[in-house]
Structure formats: C-alpha cells, structure tokens
C-alpha positions in Angstrom: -4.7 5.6 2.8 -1.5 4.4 1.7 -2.7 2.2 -1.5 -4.7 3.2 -5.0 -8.5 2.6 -4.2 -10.3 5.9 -6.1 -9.8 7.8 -9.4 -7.9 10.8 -8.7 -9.0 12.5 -11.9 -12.1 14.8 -11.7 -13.1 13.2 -15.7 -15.2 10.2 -15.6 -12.7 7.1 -15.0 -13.7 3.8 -16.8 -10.3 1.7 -16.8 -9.4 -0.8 -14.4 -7.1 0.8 -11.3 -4.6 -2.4 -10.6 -2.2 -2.2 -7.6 0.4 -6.0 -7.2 2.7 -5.3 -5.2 5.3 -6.8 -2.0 2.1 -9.2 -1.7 -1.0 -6.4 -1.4 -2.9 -6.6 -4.6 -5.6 -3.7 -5.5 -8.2 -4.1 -8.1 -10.8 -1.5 -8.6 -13.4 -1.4 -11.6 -15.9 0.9 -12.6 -19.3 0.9 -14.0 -19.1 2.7 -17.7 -22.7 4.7 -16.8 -21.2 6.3 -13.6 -17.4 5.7 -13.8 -15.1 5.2 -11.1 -15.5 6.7 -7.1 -13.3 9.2 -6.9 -11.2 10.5 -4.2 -13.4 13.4 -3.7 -16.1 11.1 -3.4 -13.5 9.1 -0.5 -15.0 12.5 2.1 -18.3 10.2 2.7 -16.5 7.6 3.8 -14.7 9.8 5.8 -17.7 11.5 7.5 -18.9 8.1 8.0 -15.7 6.9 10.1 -16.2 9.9 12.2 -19.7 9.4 13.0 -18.9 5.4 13.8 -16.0 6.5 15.7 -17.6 9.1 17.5 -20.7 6.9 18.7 -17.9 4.0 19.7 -16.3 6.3 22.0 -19.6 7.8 23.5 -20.4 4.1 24.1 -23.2 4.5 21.8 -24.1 1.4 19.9 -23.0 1.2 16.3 -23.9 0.0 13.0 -23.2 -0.4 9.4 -26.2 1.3 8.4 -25.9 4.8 8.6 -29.4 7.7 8.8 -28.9 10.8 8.6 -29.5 14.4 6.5 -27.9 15.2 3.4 -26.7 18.5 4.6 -24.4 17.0 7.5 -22.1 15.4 5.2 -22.3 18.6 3.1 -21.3 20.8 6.2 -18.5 18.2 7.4 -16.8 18.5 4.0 -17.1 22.3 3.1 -19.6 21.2 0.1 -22.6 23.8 -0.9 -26.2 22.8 0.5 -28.1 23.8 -2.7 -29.1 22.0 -5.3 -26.2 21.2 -7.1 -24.4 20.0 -4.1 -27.1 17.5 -3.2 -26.4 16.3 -7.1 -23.5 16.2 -6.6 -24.1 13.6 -3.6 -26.3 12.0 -5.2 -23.6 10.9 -8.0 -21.1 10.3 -5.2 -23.3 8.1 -3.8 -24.2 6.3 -7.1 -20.1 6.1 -7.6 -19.3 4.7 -4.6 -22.1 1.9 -4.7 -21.3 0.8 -8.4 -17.3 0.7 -7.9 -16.1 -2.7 -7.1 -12.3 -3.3 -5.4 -11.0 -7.1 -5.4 -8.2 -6.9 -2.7 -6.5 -8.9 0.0 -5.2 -6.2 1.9 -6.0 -6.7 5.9 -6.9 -10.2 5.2 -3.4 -11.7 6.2 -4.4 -14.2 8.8 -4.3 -10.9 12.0 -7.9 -12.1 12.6 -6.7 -15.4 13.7 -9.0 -17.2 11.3 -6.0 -17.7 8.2 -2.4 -18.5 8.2 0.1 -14.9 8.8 1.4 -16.9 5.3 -2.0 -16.7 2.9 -4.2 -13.8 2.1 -7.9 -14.0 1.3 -8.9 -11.8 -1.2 -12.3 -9.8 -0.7 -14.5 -8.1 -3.0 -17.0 -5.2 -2.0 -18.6 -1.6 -3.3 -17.6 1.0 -0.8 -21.3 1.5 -0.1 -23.8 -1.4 -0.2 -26.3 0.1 -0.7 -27.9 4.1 -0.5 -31.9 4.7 -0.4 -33.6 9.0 0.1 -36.6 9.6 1.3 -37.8 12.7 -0.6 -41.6 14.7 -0.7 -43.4 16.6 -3.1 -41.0 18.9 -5.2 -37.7 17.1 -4.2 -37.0 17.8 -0.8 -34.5 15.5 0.6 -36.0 13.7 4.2 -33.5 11.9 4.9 -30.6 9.1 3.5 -29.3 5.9 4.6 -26.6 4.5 3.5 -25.2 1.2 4.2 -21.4 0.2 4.5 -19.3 -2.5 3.7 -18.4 -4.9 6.6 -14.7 -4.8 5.4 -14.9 -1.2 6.0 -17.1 -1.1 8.8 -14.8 -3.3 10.7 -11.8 -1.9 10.0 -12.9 0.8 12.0 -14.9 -0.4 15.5 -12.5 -3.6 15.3 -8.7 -2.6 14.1 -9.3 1.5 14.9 -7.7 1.7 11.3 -8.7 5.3 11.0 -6.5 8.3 11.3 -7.4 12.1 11.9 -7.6 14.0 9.0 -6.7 18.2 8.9 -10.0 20.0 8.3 -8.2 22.0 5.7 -8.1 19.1 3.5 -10.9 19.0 2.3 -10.1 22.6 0.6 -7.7 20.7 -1.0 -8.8 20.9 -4.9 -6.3 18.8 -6.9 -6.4 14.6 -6.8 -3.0 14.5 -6.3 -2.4 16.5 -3.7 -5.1 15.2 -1.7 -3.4 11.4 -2.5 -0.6 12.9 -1.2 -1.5 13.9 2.4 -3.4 10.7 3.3 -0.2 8.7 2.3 1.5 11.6 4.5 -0.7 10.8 7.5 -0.4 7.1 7.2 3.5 7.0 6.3 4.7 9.5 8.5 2.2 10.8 10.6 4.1 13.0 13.3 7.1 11.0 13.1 10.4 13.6 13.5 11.9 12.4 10.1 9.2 12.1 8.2 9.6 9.7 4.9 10.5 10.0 1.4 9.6 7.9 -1.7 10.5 8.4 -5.6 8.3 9.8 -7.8 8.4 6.6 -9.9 7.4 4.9 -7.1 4.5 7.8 -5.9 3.1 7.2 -9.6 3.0 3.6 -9.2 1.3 3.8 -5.8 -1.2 6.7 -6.7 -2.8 4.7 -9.9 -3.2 7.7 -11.4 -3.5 7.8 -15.5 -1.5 10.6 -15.7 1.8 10.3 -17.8 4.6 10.3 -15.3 6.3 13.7 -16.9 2.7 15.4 -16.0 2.7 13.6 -12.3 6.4 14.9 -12.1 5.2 18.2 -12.9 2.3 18.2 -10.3 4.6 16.7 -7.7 7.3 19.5 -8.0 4.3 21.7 -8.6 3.1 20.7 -4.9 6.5 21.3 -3.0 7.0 24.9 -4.7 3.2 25.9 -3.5 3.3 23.9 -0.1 -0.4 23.0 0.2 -0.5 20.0 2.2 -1.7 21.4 5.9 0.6 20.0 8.8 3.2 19.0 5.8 7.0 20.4 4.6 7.5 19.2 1.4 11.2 19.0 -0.2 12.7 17.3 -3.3 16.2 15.0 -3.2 17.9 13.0 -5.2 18.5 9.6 -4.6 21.9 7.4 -4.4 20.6 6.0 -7.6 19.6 9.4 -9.0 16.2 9.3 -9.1 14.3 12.1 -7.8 12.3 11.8 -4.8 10.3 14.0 -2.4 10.3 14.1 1.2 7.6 14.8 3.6 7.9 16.1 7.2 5.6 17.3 9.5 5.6 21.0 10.2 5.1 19.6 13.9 8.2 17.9 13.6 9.8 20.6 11.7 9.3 23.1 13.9 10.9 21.0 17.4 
C-alpha cells in the first residue's frame, strides 16, 4: 500500500511508473494496447486477499488459482452486474495480466534464504493468467484467475494484508484512494497519526500529474474530508514546506 504499483489516472497510462528510493526500487510498465492496471483495477486484488484470507482462517486449503463468478467481485466492490460492468472486468483483468512491476521490495533476506544486506529483485504481472467460460449469447459461467506467487505469498505467509473501510471503494478519485491505503499502512489506528510533504506524497504516489495540480487535489481532499476512518489537516514544516497530516478519527475522537 505504501509504494507506487498502479496508474492512478482513469486515461490509458503508457509511461513507465519508476519508484528508487532509501533502497526499495518500483518499476511498473505497461502494454501500449491495454495501458497500465490502475488502481481501480487494485479492488480485484483486494477481493482476492479476502477470499485467500478468509479460507486460511476457516482452515480451508488455499491456492493461487482462484474460481469463481464474475458478479462476486462486482458485488464486493460496489461495481454494476450488467453488461458494462462485466466489460469493464474484463479490461481489468486484461490490465492487470499485461502490467509488469520489476521490484525488490519484500525480498530483503526475511525469508532467510539472502543476506538482511542484498535484495533480489522480482518480476511478475499482478495476475498470471485469467481464462471465462461463457455459452451461447455471452453469458459468463464462470472465471479463474491465477495469482502471482509474490502476491500470493505475501498473504498466507507474511499476513501482509490490512482491512480496508468498505466505503472505499466509493471513493471515485485516484488520489484519494492512494491516499487512504498509504493511511492504513502508515498510520493505521496509531493516536498521532503521520504526516508527509506534499513533495514527498507526489514522489511516492507516481502520479503524472504536475505537482501544482496534485497540490490542488491534496488541499482539495482535506477541505472535503473524504477519506473514511481519516482527519485530514495541512502544516507547515520547519523547512516550510507544506505538508498534510493524517489521523484516525478513532484516534481523534479518544
């Protein structure tokens, strides 16, 4: 959650997303014919952690590959369950199989297999692969869709996955929707929440926007407040930059 690994625009994204920094690199590329997964298209993976995680705790067995019906993803994420939305899905789908990410992020040695002092990089497409089983006049019959082991494992191994607000997935604008996961992985319910500056949030997000515009849509999301379970408040740094701080209203509120 807290690093740039989709498109955050809602236009087809063709350019490169890079990400160096304090040692974590991020390199995600896009195929020209469907461009770049984007982090609408992120809510599959979500749905898929939940039914991984919710089989793991059940005791049930679990697997990368993944059968199901169309219209419980669409249900999960508030998405329509005619025929645009399975389209839609469909081009999800073809995104998040054809985008590639080169990174050597959780690959610092905590398996025990590599030095804490090297990192391996990795390279995989969010989905492997995606296959629909459909009859006579388009029907859908079923999907499956089969998951990357660097993400499947981050989840039944390192329980990397954190519990999302229903409400976000309401949440309309890239940005915003950027904005909470790095909320629920920076600060979760801590009492003081964090704060970053918004040279730094542009950096991070690997968004194309010009920074006056991502300025604008920062300052934008504090006057609004749309971030569920979030306060949002802008400060100025010792160095005078401005920044914005995020709180939980959980926190707020004690």
């Amino acid at each position: 959650m807290a690093f740039p690994f989709f498109s955050l625009a809602k236009s087809r994204r063709t350019k490169p997303l890079l990400y160096d920094r304090d040692g974590v690199r991020v390199r995600v590329e896009a195929v020209p014919e469907y461009g770049m997964a984007t982090i609408w298209d992120a809510d599959v993976l979500i749905w898929a952690a939940s039914q991984i995680m919710d089989a793991r705790n059940r005791g049930a067995p679990t697997s990368r590959l993944l059968r199901f019906m169309p219209h419980q993803f669409l249900r999960f994420a508030g998405r329509p369950t005619g025929k645009l939305g399975y389209e839609r899905f469909r081009a999800a789908l073809d995104r998040l199989q054809s985008t590639t990410v080169l990174t050597n992020l959780r690959n610092d040695g905590s398996s025990g297999n590599v030095s804490r002092n090297t990192r391996r990089l990795h390279r995989f497409s969010w989905i492997n692969e995606w296959s629909e089983l459909t009859i006579a006049g388009g029907a859908s019959r079923g999907m499956e869709i089969v998951l990357p082991d660097w993400f499947y494992q981050s989840i039944v191994n390192e329980c990397l996955v954190l519990s999302i607000d229903p409400a976000y997935f309401a949440l309309t604008g890239g940005i915003e929707r950027w904005l909470y996961r790095l909320a629920r992985k920076h600060g979760g319910r801590a009492r003081n929440g964090w704060g970053f500056s918004f040279k730094a949030l542009h950096e991070k997000s690997g968004s194309l926007a010009r920074f006056s515009d991502f300025a604008l849509d920062l300052r934008r999301l504090v006057k609004n407040q749309s971030l569920p379970g979030y306060w949002l408040s802008l400060s100025i740094d010792p160095k005078g930059k401005e920044c914005i701080q995020v709180q939980s209203q959980e926190a707020r509120e004690s």
